[in-house]
C-alpha positions in Angstrom: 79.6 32.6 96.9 76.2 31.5 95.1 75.1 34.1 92.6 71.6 35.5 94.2 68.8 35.1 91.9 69.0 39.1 90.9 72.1 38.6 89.7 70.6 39.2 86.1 70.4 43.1 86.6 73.7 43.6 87.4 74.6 41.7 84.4 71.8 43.5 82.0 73.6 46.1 83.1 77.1 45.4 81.5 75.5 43.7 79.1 73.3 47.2 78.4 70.8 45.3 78.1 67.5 47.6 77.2 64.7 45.5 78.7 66.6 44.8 81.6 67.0 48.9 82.4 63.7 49.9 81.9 62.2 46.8 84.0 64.7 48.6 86.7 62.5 52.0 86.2 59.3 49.9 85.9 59.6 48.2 89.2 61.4 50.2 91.2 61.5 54.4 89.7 58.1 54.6 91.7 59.2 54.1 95.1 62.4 56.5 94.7 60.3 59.5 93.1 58.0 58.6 96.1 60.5 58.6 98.3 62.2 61.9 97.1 59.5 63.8 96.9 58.8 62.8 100.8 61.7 63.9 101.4 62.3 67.1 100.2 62.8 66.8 96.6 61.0 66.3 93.4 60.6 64.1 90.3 63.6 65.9 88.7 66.1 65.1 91.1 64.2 61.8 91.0 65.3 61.1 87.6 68.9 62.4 88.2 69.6 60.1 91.1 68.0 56.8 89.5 70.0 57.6 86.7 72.9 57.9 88.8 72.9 55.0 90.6 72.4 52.7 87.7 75.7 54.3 86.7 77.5 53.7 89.6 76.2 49.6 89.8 77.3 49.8 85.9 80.8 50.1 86.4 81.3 48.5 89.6 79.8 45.3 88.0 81.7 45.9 84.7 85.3 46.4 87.0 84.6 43.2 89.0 83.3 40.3 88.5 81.9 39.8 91.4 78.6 38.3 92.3 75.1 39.9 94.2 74.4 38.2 97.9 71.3 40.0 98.3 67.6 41.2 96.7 68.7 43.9 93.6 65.9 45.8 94.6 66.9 46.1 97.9 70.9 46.7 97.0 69.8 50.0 94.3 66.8 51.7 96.9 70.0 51.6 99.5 72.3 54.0 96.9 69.3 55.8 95.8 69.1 56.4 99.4 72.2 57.2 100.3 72.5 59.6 97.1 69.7 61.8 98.1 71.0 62.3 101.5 74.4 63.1 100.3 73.0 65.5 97.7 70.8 67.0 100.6 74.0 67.9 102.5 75.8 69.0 99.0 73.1 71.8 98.9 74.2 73.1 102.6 70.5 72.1 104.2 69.5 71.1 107.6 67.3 68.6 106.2 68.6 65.0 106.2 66.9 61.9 105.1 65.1 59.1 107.2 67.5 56.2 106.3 64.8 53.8 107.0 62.3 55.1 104.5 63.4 53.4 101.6 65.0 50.4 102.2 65.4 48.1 105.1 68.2 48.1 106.9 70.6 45.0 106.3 73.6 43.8 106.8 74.8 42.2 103.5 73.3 45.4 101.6 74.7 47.5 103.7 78.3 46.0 103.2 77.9 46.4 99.1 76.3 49.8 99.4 79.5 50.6 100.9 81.7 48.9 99.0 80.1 50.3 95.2 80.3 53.5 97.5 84.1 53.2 97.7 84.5 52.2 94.6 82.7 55.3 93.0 84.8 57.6 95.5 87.9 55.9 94.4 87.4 56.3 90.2 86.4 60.3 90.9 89.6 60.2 93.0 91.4 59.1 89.7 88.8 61.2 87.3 90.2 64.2 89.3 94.1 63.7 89.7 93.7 63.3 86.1 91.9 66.2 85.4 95.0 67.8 87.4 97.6 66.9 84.7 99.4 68.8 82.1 97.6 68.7 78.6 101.1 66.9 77.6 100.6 63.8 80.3 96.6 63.3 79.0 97.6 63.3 75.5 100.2 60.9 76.1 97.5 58.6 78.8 95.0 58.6 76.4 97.0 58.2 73.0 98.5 54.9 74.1 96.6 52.3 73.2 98.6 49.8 73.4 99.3 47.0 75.8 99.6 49.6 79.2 102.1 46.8 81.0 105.2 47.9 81.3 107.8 46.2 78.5 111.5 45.1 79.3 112.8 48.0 76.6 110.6 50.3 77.3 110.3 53.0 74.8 110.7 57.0 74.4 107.1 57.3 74.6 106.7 54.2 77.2 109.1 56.6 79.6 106.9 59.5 79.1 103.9 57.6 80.1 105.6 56.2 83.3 106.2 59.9 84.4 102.9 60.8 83.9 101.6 57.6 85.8 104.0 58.8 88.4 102.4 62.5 88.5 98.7 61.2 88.1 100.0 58.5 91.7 101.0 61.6 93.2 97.7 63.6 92.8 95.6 61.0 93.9 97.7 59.8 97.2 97.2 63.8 97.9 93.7 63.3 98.2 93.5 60.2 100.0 95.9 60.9 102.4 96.9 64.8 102.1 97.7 65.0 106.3 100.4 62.4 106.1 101.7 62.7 102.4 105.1 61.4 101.9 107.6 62.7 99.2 107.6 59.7 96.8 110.8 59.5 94.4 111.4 58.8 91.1 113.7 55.7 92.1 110.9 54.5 93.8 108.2 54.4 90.7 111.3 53.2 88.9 111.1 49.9 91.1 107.4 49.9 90.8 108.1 50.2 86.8 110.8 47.1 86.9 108.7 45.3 89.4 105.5 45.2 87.0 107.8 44.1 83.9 109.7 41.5 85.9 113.2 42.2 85.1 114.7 42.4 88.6 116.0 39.3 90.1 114.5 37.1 92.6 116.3 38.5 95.3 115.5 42.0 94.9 111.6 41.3 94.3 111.8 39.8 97.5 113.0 42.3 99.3 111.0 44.9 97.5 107.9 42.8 98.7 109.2 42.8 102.3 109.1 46.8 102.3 105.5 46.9 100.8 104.8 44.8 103.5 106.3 47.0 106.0 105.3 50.2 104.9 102.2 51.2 104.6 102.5 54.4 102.7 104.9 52.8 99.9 102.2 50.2 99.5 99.5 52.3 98.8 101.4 54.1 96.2 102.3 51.1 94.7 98.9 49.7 94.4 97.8 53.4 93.3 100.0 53.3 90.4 98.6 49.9 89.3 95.1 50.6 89.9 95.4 53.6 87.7 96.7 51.5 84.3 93.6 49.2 84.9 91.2 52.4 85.1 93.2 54.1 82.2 93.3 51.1 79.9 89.4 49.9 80.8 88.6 53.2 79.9 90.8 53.3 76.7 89.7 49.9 75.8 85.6 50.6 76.5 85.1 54.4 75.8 82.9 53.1 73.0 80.5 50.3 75.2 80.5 53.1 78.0 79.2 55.7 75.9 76.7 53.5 74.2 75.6 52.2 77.6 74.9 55.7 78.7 73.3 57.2 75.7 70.5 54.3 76.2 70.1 54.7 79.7 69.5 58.2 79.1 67.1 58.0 76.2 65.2 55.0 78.4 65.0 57.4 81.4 63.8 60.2 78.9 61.0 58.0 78.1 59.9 56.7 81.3 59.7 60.5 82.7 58.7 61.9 79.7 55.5 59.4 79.9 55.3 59.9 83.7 54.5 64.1 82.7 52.3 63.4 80.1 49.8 60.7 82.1 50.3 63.6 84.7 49.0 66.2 81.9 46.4 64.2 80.9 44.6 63.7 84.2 44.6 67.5 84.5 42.4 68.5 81.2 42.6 72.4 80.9 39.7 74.5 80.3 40.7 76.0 77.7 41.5 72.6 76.3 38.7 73.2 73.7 40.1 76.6 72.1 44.1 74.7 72.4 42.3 72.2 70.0 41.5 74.7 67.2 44.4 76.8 67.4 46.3 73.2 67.1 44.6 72.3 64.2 45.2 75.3 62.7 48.5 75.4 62.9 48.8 71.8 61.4 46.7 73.1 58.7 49.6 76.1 58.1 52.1 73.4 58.5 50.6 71.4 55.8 50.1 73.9 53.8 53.5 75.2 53.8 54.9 71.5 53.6 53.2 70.7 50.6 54.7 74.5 48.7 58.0 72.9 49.8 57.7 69.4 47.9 58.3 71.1 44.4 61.3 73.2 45.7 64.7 71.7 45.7 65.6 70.7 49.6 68.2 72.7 51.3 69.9 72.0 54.5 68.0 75.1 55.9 64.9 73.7 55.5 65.8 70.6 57.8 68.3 71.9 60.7 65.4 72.6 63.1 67.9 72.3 65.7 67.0 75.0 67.6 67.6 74.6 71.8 69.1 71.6 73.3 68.3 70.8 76.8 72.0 69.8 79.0 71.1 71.0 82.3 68.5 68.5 83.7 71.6 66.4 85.3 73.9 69.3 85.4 72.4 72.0 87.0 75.5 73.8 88.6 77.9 73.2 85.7 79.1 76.5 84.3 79.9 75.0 81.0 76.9 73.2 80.6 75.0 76.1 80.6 77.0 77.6 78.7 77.0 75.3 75.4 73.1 75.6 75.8 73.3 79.2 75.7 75.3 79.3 72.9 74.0 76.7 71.2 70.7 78.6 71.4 72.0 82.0 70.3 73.5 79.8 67.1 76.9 80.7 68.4 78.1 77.5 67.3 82.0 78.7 67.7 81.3 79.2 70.7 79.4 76.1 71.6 81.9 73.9 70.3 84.9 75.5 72.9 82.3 74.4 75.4 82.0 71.1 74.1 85.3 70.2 73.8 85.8 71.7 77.8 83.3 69.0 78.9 84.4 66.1 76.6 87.7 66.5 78.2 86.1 65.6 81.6 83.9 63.2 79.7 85.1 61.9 76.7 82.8 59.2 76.0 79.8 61.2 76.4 77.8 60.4 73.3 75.0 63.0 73.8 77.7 65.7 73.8 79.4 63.9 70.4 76.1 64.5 68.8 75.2 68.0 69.8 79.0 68.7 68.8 78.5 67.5 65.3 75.8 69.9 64.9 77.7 72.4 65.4 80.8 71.3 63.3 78.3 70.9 60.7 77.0 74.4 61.1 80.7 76.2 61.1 81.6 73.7 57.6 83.9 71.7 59.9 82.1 68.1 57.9 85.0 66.4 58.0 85.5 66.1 62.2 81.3 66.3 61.9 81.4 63.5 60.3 84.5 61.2 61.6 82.5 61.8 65.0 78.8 61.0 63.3 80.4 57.9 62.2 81.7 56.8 65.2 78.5 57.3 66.8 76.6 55.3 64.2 78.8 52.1 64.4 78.2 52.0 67.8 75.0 50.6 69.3 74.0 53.6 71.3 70.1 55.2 71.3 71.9 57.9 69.3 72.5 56.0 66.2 69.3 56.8 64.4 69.6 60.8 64.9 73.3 60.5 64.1 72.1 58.8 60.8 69.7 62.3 60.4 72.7 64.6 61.0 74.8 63.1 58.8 72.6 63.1 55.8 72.1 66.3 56.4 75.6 67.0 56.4 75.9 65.6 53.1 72.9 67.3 51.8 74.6 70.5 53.0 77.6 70.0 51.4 75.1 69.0 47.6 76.7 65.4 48.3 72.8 64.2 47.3 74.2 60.2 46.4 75.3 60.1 49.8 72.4 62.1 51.7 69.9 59.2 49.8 72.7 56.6 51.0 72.2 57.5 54.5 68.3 58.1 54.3 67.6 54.8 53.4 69.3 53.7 56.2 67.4 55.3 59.3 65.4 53.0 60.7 61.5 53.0 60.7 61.5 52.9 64.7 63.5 56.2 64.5 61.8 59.9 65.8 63.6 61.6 62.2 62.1 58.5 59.8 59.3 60.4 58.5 61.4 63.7 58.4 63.9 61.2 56.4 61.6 59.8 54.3 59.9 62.9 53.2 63.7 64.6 52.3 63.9 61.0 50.7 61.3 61.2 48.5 62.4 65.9 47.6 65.4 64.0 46.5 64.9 61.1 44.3 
């Protein structure tokens, strides 16, 4: 099949490519808030599903290598379509949405709507067998990084990831196919096991081939338990690109919404606008003043870790333990925050803006050394995150009087970055 002309989103996209993603919000954000807000929502759940769906066409591109039929435009108002109305029925509403309002109807789209569709159902399928498994059987998953086909010898460890494979099969085929679940063995994930590694005889592959083919149920398992060590070991393999790819998307859509509320300010001048301006520049005047008594004391890390509130629950507003690290992260309960953070990582471990917010609070408890293994991790990537990681580090080390190494890190924080002048006036305290 020819590649359609759009095919350069969709690989942007894997290729997180920054212009590429925000000329998605630029030509297309205004007809889904438009459409959303039609139909009986508003700009925040706007930005939640275009964020979502440039998710989902992330990592069904990135799985397969596949190539577009039809218009991209048309292809992502279809799942921004068919996101709102499933989110409608999630809230228990009568409403439902006009399925021609946003995009036209079509065949082709239609067929790869459903099939990215299917694709996302079948990875939070795996996300939640997984999530179902014993501490033990994760540790073990996500520990081996190695090659995840199955050897000829295989190892201690090798075994104990083959049972858990076996466990994670089982959870998943319960979901699929609870009505007509069938009792699967341990001699027959054995023959899947020898079957992958190629060390039973030409006879016997045969044969097990023959009874794939002639039962249904045993085949599904079968390709179940494969499908699952690609998902494992793309996951293994990319946490890094994936959380990059999603700390960008999220400071892009940030951005473009943050922009979107202040045009809308702006259009709306307040009367009191005048009297906003002198208590404004009074306040700047205080905040000069009191900057300029600080430049001839010696900088301390509580003069920089204006952390205060962090803000979780724009895409998460039902999650328990969301709002729970904002509380506590708020209250300065940083204990606290950090058993919440380590809760969602374990749902989402390559969630970069969670990394972050957790390395505040190791920082804050005197944990630098895990602050700062994470910190680093998050700087050699090529997330959005980078720069502020940079800030939090240095001011790791200047908590810790490490001042060679809080200059070290200074220097490096680029001029483009929101903490430069913030760096460059601690800079400047220091030398």
């Amino acid at each position: 099949m020819q590649n359609h002309k759009d095919q350069n989103y969709c690989e942007g996209l894997v290729a997180n490519d920054t212009a590429i993603v925000q000329a998605i919000y630029k030509q297309w954000a205004p007809s889904v808030i438009d459409f959303i807000k039609q139909q009986h929502g508003d700009v925040y759940d706007a930005q939640d599903i275009i964020q979502e769906t440039i998710i989902v066409i992330y990592h069904y591109f990135r799985q397969h290598n596949v190539a577009l039929p039809c218009a991209f435009g048309t292809y992502f108002l279809s799942l921004c379509q068919h996101r709102w109305g499933l989110e409608l029925q999630r809230r228990d509403t009568n409403r439902r949405v006009d399925l021609n309002a946003l995009a036209p109807s079509e065949a082709t789209v239609e067929m790869w709507v459903s099939k990215t569709i299917a694709h996302e159902n079948e990875n939070r399928r795996f996300e939640a067998g997984f999530q179902q498994l014993s501490n033990a059987c994760k540790d073990v998953l996500l520990t081996f990084e190695e090659d995840l086909s199955l050897l000829k010898n295989p190892s201690a460890k090798e075994n104990n990831k083959t049972t858990c494979l076996a466990e994670w099969t089982t959870l998943v085929l319960q979901q699929s196919d609870a009505s007509n679940h069938v009792k699967l063995n341990t001699e027959d994930f054995d023959r899947f096991q020898k079957y992958q590694a190629k060390t039973i005889s030409s006879d016997v592959r045969l044969k097990f081939e023959a009874e794939l083919n002639g039962d249904g149920y045993l085949k599904m398992a079968f390709q179940t338990y494969g499908s699952l060590q690609v998902y494992l070991e793309d996951g293994l393999k990319h946490e890094q690109e994936i959380g990059d790819f999603k700390a960008n998307l999220d400071v892009i859509s940030n951005q473009y919404f943050n922009a979107l509320e202040a045009e809308a300010l702006q259009s709306k001048p307040s009367k009191k606008s005048q009297t906003w301006t002198i208590a404004i520049v009074a306040v700047v005047f205080l905040i000069g003043a009191v900057l300029l008594f600080s430049i001839f004391a010696n900088p301390s890390y509580e003069d920089y870790n204006d952390f205060k509130s962090i803000s979780l629950m724009q895409r998460s507003p039902d999650d328990i333990t969301t709002k729970l690290a904002e509380e506590r992260f708020y209250t300065q309960d940083y204990a606290g925050a950090l058993e919440a953070f380590n809760e969602i990582l374990e749902a989402d471990f390559a969630n970069l803006e969670i990394q972050m917010y957790k390395s505040i609070a190791l920082v804050e408890t005197n944990q630098f050394k895990e602050a700062n293994d994470l910190l680093l991790k998050i700087i050699e990537g090529s997330s959005a995150y980078r720069a502020k990681a940079k800030w939090i580090l240095a001011l790791s080390h200047l908590k810790q009087d490490n001042i060679a190494a809080c200059i070290e890190v200074l220097k490096s924080i680029p001029q483009d970055a929101n903490t430069y002048m913030k760096a460059q006036q601690l800079l400047k305290r220091l030398e």
